[in-house]
N, C-alpha and C positions, 0 to 999 in steps of 0.2 A: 253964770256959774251955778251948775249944778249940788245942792246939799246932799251931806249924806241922808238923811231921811227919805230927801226927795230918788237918790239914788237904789236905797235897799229898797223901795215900793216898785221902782220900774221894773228893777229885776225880779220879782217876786211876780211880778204881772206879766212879764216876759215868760216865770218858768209856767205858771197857771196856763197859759195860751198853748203854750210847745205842747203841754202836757195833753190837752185836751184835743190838741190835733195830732199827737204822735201817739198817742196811748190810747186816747177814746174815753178818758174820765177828766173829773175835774181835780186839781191839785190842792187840796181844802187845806186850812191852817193846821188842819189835825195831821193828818197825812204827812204836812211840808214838815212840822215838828218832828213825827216818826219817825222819817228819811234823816233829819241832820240829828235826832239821839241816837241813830243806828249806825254813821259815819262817826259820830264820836266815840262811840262804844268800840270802836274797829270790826262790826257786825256787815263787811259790807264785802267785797270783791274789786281792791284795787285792777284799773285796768289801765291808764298811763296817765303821767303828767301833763299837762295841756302846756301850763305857764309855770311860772315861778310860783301863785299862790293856788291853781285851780289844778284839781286834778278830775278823771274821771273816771265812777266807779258803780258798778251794777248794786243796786239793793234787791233782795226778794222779801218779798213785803204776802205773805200767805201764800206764794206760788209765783205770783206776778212779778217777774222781777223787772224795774224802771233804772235803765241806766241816766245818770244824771251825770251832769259838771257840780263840783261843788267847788267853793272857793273860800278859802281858808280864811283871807284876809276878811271879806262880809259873814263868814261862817253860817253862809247860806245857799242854798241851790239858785244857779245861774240858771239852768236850763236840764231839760229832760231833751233823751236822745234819741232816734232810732237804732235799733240791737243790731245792726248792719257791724261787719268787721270792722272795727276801728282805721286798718288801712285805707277802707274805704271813705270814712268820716273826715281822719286828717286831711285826704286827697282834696277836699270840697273847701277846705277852710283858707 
């Protein structure tokens, strides 16, 4: 059985990984914190609900805008996306 500690680390290591093969940089703590004070602030660009707890929604972060999943229940980023249409995204899931 998986903990939750050991759970928010997988996913945090999940979104570092996406990030730096879908974006081309690395997802630093500073960065990750950024992104979830700017989803809490509502500074973000809803763009649909995925699940019950996770929705997904573009940040622009100086220009660069990173679409993520965020999930409410870990109130942390699951994953970083490619900007491809969302039609397109659901299609693959």
């Amino acid at each position: 059985m998986t903990s939750d500690k050991t759970t928010i680390y997988a996913v945090r290591r999940h979104a570092r990984k996406r990030c730096k093969e879908r974006m081309g940089f690395s997802l630093t703590k500073k960065l990750r914190l950024q992104i979830i004070s700017m989803i809490e602030k509502d500074e973000h660009i809803f763009i649909e609900t995925c699940k019950r707890d996770r929705f997904v929604a573009d940040v622009d972060l100086s220009g660069i805008i990173i679409r993520v999943v965020y999930s409410t229940t870990l109130e942390d980023i699951i994953t970083v996306l490619d900007r491809k249409p969302i039609e397109i995204l659901m299609m693959d899931v």
